[in-house]
CHARMM internal coordinates of N, CA and C (Angstrom, degrees):
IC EDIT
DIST 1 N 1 CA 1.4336
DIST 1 CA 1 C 1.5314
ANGL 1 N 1 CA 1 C 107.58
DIST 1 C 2 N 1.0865
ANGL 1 CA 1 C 2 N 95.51
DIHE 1 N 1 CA 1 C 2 N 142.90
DIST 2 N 2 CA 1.9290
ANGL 1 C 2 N 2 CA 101.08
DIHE 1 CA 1 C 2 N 2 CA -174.29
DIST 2 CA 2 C 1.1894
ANGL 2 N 2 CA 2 C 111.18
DIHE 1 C 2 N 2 CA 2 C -88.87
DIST 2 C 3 N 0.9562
ANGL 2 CA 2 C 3 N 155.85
DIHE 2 N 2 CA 2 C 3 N 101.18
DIST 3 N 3 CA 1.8059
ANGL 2 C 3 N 3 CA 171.14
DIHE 2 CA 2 C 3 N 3 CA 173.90
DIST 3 CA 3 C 1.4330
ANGL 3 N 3 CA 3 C 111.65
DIHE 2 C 3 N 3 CA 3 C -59.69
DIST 3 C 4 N 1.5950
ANGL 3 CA 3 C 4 N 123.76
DIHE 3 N 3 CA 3 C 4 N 112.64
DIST 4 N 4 CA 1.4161
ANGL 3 C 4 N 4 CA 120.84
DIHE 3 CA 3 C 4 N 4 CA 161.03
DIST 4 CA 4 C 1.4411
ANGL 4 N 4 CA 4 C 102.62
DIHE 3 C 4 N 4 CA 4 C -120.49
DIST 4 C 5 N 1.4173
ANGL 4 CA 4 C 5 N 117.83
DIHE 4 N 4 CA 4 C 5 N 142.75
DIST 5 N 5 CA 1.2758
ANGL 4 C 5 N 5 CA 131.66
DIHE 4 CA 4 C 5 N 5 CA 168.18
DIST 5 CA 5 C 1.8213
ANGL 5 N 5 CA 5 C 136.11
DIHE 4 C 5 N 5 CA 5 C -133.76
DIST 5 C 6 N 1.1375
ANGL 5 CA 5 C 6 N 102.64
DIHE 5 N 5 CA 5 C 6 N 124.83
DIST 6 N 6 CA 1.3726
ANGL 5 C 6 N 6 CA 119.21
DIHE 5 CA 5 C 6 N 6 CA -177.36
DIST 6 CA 6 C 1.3132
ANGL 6 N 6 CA 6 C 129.53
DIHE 5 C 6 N 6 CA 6 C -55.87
DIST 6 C 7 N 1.3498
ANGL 6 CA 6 C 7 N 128.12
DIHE 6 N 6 CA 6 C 7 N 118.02
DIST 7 N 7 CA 1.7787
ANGL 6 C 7 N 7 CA 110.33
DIHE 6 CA 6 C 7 N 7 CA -156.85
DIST 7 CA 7 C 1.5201
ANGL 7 N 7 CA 7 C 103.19
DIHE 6 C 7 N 7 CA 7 C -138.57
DIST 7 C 8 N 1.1180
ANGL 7 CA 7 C 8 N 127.53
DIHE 7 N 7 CA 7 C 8 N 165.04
DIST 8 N 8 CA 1.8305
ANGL 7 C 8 N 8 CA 129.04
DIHE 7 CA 7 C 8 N 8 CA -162.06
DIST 8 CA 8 C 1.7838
ANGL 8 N 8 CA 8 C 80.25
DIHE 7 C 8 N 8 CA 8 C -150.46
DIST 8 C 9 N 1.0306
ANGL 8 CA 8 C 9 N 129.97
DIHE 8 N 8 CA 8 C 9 N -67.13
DIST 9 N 9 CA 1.3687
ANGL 8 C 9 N 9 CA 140.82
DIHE 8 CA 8 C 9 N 9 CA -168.67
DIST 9 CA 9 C 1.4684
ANGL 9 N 9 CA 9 C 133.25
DIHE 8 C 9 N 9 CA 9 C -132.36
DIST 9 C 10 N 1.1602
ANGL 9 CA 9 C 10 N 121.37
DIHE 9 N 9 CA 9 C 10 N -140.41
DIST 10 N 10 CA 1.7454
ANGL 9 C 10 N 10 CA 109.50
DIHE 9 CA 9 C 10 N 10 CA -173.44
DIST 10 CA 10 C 0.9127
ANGL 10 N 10 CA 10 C 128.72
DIHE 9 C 10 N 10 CA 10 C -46.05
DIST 10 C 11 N 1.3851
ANGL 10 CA 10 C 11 N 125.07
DIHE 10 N 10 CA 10 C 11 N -24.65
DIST 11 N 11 CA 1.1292
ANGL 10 C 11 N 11 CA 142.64
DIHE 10 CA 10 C 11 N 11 CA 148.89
DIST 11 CA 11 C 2.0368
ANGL 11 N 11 CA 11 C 100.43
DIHE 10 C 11 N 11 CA 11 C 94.73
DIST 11 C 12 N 1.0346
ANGL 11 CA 11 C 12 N 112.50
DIHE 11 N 11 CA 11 C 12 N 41.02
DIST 12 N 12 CA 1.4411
ANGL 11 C 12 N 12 CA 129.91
DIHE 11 CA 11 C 12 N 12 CA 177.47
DIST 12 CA 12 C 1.5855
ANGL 12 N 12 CA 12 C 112.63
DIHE 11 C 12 N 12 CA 12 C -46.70
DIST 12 C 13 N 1.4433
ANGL 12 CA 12 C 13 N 103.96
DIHE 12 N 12 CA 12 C 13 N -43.39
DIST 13 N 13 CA 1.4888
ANGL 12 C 13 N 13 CA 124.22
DIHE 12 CA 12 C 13 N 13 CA 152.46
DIST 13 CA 13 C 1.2519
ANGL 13 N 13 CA 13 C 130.18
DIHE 12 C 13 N 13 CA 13 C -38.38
DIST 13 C 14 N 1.4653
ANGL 13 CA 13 C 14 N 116.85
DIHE 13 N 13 CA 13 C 14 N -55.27
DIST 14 N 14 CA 1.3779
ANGL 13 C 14 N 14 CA 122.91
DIHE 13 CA 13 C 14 N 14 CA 161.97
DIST 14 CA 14 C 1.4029
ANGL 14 N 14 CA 14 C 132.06
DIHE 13 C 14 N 14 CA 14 C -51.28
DIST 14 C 15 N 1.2872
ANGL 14 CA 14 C 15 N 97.78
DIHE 14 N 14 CA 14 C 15 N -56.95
DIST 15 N 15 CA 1.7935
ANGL 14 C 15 N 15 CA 123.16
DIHE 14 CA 14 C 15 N 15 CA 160.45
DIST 15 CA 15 C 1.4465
ANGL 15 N 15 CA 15 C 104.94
DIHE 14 C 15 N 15 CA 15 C -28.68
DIST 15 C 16 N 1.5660
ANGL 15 CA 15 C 16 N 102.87
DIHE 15 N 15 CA 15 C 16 N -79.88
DIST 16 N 16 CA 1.5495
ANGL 15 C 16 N 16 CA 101.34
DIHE 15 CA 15 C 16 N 16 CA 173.06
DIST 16 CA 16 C 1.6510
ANGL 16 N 16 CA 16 C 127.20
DIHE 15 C 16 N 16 CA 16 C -31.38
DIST 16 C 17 N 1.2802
ANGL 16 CA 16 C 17 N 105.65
DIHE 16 N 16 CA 16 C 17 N -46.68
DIST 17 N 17 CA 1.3122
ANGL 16 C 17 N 17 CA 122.09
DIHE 16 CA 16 C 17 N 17 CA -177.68
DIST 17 CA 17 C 1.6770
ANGL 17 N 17 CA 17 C 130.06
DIHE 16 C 17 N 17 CA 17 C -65.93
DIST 17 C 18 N 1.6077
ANGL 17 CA 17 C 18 N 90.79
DIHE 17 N 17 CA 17 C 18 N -39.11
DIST 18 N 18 CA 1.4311
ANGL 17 C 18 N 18 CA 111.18
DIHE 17 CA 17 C 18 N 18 CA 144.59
DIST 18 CA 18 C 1.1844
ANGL 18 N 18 CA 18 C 163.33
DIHE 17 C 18 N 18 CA 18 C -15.25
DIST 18 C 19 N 1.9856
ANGL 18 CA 18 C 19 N 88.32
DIHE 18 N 18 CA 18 C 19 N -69.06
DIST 19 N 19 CA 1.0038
ANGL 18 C 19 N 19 CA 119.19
DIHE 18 CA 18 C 19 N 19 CA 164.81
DIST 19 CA 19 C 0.9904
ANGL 19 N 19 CA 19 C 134.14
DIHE 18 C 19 N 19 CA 19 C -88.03
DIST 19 C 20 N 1.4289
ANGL 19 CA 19 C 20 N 120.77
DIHE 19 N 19 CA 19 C 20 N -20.10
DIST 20 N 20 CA 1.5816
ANGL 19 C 20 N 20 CA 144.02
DIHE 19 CA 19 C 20 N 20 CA 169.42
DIST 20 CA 20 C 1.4221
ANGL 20 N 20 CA 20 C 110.11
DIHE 19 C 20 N 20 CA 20 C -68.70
DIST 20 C 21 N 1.3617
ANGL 20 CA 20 C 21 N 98.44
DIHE 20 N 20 CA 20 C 21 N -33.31
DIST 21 N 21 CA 2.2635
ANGL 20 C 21 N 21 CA 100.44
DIHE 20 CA 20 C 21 N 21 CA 175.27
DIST 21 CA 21 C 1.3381
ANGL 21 N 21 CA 21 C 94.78
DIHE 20 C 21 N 21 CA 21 C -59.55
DIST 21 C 22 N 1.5914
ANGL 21 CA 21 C 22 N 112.62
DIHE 21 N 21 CA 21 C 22 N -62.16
DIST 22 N 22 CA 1.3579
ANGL 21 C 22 N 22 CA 109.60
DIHE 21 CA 21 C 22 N 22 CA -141.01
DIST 22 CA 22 C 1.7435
ANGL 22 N 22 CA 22 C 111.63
DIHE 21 C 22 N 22 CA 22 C -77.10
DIST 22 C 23 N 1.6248
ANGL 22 CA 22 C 23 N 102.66
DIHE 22 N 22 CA 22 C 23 N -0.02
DIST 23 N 23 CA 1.4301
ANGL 22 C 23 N 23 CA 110.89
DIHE 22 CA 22 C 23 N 23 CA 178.45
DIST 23 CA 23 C 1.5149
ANGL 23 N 23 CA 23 C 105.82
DIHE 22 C 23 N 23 CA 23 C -96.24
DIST 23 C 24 N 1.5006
ANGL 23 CA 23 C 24 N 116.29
DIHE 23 N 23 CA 23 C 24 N -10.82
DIST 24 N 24 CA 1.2785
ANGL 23 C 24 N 24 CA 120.26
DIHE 23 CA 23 C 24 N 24 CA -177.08
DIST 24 CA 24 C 1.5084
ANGL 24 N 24 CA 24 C 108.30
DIHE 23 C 24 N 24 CA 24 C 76.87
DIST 24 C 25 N 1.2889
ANGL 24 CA 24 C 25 N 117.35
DIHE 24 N 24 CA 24 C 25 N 28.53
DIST 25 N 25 CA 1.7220
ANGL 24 C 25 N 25 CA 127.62
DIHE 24 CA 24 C 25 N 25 CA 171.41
DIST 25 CA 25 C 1.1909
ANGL 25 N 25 CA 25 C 100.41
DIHE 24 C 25 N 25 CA 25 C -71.22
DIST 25 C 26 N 1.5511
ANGL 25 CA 25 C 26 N 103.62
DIHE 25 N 25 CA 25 C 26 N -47.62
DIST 26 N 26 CA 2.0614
ANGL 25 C 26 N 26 CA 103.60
DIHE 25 CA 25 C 26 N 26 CA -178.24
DIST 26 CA 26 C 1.2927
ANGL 26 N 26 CA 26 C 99.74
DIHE 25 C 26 N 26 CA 26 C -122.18
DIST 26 C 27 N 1.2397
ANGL 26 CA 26 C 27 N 114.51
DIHE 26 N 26 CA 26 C 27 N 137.17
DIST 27 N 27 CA 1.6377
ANGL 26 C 27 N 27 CA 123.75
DIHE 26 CA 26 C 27 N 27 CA -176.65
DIST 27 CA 27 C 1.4766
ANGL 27 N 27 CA 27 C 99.88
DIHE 26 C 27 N 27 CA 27 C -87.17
DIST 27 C 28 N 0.9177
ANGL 27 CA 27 C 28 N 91.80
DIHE 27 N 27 CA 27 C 28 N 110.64
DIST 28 N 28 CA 1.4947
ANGL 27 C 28 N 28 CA 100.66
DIHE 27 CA 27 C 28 N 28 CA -172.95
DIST 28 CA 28 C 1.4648
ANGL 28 N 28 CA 28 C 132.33
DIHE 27 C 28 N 28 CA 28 C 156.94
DIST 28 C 29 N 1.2899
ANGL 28 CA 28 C 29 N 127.57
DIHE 28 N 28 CA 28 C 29 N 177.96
DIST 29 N 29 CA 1.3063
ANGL 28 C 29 N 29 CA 133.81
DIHE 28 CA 28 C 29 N 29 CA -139.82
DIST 29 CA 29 C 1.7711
ANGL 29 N 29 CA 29 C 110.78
DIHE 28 C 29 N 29 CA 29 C -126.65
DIST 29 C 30 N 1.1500
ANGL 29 CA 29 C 30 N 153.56
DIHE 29 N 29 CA 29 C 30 N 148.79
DIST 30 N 30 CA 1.2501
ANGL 29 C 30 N 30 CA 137.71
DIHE 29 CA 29 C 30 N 30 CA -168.78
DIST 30 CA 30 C 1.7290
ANGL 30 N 30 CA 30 C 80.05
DIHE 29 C 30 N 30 CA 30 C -130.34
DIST 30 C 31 N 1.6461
ANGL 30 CA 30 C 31 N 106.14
DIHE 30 N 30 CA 30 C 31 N 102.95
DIST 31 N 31 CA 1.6912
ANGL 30 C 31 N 31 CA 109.26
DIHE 30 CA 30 C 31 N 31 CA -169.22
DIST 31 CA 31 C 1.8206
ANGL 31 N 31 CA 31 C 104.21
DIHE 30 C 31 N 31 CA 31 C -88.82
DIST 31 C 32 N 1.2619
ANGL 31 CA 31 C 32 N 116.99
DIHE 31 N 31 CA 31 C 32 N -42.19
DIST 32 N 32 CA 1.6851
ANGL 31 C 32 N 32 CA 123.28
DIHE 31 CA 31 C 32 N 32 CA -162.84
DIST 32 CA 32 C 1.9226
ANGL 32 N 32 CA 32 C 81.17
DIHE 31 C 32 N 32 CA 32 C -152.40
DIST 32 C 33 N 1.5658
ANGL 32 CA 32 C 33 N 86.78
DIHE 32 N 32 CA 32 C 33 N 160.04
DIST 33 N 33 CA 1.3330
ANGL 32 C 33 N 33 CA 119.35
DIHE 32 CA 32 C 33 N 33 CA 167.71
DIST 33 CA 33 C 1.9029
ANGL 33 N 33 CA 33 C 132.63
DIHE 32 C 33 N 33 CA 33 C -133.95
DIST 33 C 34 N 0.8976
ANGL 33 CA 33 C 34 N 135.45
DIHE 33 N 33 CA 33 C 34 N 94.86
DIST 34 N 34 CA 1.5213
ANGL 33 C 34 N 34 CA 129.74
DIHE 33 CA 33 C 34 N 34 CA -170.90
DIST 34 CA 34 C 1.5564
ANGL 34 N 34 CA 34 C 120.17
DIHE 33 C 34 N 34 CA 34 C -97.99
DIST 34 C 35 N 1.1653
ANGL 34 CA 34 C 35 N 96.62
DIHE 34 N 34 CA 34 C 35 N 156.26
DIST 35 N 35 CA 1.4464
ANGL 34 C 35 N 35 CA 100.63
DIHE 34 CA 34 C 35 N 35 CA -163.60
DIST 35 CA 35 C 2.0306
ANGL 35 N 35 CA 35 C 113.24
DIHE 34 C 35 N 35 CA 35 C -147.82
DIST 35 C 36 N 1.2779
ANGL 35 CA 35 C 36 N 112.18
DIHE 35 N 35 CA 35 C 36 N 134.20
DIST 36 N 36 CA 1.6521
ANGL 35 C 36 N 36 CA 94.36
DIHE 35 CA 35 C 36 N 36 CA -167.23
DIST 36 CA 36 C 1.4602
ANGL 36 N 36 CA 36 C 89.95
DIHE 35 C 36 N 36 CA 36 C -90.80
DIST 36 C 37 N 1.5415
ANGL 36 CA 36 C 37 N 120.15
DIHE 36 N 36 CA 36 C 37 N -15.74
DIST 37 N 37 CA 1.8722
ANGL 36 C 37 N 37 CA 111.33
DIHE 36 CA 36 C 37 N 37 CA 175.03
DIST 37 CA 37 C 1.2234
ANGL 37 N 37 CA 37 C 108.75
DIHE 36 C 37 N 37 CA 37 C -103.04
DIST 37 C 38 N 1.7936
ANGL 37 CA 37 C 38 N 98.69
DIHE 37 N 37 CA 37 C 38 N 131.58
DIST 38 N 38 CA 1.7829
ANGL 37 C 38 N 38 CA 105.09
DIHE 37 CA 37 C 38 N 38 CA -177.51
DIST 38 CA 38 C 1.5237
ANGL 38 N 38 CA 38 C 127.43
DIHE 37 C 38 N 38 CA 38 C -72.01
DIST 38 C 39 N 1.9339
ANGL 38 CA 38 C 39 N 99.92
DIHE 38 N 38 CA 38 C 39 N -6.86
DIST 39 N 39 CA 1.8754
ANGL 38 C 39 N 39 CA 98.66
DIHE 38 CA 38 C 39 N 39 CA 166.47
DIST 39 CA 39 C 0.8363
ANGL 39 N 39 CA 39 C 117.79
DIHE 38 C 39 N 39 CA 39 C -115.89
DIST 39 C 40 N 2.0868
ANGL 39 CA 39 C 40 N 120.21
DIHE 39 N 39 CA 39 C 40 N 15.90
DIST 40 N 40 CA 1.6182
ANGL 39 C 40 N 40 CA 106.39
DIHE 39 CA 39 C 40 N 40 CA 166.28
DIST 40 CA 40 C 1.5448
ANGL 40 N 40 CA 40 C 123.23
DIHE 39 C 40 N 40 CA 40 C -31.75
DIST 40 C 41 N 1.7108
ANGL 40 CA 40 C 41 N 96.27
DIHE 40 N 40 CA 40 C 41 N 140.15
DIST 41 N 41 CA 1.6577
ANGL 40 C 41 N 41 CA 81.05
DIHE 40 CA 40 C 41 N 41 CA -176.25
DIST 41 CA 41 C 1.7868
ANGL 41 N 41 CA 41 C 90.62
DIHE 40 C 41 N 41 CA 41 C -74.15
DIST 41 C 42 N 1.1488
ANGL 41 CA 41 C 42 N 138.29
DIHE 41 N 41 CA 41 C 42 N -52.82
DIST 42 N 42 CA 1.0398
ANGL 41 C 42 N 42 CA 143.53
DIHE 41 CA 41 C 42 N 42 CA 160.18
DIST 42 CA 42 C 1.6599
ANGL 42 N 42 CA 42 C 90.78
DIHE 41 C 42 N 42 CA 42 C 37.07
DIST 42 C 43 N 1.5085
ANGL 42 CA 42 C 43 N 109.58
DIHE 42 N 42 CA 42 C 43 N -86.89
DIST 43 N 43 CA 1.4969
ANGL 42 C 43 N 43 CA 113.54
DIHE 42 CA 42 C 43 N 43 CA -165.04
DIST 43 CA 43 C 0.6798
ANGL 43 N 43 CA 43 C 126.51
DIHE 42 C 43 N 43 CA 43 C -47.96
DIST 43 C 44 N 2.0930
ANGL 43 CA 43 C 44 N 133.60
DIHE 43 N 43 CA 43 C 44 N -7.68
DIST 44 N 44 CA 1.3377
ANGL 43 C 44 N 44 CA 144.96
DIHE 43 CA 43 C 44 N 44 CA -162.64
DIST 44 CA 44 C 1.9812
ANGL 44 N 44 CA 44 C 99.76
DIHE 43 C 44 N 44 CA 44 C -80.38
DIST 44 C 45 N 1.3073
ANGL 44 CA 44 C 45 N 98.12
DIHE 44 N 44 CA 44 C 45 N -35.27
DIST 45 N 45 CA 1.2752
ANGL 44 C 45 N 45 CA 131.01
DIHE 44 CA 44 C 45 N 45 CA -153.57
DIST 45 CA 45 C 1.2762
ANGL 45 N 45 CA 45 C 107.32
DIHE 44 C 45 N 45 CA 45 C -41.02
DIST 45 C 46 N 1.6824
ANGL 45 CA 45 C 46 N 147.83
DIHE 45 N 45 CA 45 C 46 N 170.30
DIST 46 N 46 CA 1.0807
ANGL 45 C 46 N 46 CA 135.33
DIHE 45 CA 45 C 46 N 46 CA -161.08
DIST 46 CA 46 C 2.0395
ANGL 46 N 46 CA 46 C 145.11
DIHE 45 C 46 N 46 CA 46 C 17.60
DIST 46 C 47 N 0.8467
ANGL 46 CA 46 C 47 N 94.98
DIHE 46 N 46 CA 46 C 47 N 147.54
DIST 47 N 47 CA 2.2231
ANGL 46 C 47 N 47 CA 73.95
DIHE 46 CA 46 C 47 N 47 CA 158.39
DIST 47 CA 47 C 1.0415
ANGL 47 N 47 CA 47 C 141.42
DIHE 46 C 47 N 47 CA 47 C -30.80
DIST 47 C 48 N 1.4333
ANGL 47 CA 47 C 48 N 76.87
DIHE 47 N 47 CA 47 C 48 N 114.00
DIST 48 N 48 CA 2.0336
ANGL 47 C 48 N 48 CA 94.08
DIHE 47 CA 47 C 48 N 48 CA -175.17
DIST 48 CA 48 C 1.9821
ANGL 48 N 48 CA 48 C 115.97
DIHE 47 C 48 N 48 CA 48 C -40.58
DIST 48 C 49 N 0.8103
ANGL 48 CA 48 C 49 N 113.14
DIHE 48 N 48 CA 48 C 49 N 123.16
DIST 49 N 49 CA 1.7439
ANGL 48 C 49 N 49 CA 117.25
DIHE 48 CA 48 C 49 N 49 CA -161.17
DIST 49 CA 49 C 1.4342
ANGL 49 N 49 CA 49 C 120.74
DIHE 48 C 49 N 49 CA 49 C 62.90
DIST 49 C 50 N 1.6457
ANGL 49 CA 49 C 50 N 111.79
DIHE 49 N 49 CA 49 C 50 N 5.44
DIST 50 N 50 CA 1.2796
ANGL 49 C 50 N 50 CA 80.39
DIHE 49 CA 49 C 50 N 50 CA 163.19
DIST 50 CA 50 C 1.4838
ANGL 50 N 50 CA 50 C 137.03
DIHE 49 C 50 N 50 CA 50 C -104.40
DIST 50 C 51 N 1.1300
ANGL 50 CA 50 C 51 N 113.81
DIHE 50 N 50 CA 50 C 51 N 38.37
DIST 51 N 51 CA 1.3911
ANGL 50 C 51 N 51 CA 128.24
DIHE 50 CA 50 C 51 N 51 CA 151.07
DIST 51 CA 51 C 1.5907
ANGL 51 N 51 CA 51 C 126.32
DIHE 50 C 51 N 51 CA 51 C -178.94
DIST 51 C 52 N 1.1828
ANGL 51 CA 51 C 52 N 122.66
DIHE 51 N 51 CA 51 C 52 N 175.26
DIST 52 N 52 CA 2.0757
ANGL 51 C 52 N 52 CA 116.97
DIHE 51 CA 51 C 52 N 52 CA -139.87
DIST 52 CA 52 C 1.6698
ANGL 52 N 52 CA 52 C 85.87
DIHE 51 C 52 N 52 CA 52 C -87.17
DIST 52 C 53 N 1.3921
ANGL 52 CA 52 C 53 N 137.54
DIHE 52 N 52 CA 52 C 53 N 128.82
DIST 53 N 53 CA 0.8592
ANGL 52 C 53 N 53 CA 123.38
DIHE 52 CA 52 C 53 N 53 CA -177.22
DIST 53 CA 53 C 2.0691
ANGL 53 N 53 CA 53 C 83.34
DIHE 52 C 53 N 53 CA 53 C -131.08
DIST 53 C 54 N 1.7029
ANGL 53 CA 53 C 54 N 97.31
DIHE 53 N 53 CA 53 C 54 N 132.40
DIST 54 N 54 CA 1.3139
ANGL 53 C 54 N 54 CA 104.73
DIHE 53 CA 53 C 54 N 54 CA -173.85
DIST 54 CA 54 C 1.8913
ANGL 54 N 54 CA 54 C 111.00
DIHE 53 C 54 N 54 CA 54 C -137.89
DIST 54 C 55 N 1.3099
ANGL 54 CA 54 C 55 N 121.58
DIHE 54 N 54 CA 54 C 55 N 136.99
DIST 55 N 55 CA 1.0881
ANGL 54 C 55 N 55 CA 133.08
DIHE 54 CA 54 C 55 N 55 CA -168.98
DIST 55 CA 55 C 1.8259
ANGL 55 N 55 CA 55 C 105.60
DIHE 54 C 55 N 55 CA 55 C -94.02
DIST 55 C 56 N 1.3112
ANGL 55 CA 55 C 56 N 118.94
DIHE 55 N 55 CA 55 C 56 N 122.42
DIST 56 N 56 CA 1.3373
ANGL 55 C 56 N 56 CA 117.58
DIHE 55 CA 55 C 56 N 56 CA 178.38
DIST 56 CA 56 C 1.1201
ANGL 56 N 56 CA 56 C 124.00
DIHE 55 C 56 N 56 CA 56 C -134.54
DIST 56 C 57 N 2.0100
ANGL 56 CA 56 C 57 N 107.41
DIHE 56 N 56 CA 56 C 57 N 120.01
DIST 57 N 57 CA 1.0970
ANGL 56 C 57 N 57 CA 115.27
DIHE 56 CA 56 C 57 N 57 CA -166.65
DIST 57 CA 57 C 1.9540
ANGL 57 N 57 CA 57 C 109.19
DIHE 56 C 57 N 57 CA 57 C -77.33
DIST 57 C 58 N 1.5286
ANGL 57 CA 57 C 58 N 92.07
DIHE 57 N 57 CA 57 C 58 N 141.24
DIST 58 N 58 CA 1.6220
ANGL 57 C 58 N 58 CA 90.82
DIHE 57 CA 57 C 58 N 58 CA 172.88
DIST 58 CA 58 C 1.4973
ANGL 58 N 58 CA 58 C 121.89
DIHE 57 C 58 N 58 CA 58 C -55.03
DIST 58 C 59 N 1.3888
ANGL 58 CA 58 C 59 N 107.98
DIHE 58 N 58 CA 58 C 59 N -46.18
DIST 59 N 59 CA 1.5459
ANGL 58 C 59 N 59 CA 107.89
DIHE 58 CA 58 C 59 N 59 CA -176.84
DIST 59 CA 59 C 1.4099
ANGL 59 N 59 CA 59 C 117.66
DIHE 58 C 59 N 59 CA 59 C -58.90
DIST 59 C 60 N 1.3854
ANGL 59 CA 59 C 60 N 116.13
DIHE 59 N 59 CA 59 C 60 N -23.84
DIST 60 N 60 CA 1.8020
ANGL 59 C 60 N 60 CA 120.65
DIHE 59 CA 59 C 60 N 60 CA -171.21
DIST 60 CA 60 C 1.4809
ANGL 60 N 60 CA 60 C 98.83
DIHE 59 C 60 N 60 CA 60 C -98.82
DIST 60 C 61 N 1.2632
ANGL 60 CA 60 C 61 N 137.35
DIHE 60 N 60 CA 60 C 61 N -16.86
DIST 61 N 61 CA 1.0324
ANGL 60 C 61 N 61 CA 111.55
DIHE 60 CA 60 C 61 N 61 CA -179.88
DIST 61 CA 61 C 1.0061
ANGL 61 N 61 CA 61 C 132.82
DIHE 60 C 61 N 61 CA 61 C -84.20
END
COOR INIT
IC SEED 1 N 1 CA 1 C
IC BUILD
């Protein structure tokens, strides 16, 4: 299952989410990540390329 997740900040959430793939808690994949703040650490979060991690401004969207 392909995994997208919603992020504001550290993204502690993700982590969790993360970690639960890679334990096979959730079958599944953490594919892209979004965020409406452009220095959540949030986006640092997992392997570098391994998945589209994108910052989105309210006004443009």
């Amino acid at each position: 299952m392909n995994i997208v997740v919603l992020i504001s900040g550290n993204g502690s959430n993700l982590q969790a989410i993360i970690d639960a793939c890679k334990t096979n808690k959730i079958k599944g994949t953490v594919r892209a990540v979004f965020s409406n703040k452009a220095d959540a650490f949030g986006l640092e979060r997992g392997p570098p390329g391994g998945y589209c991690n994108a910052y989105a401004h309210r006004q443009r969207v």
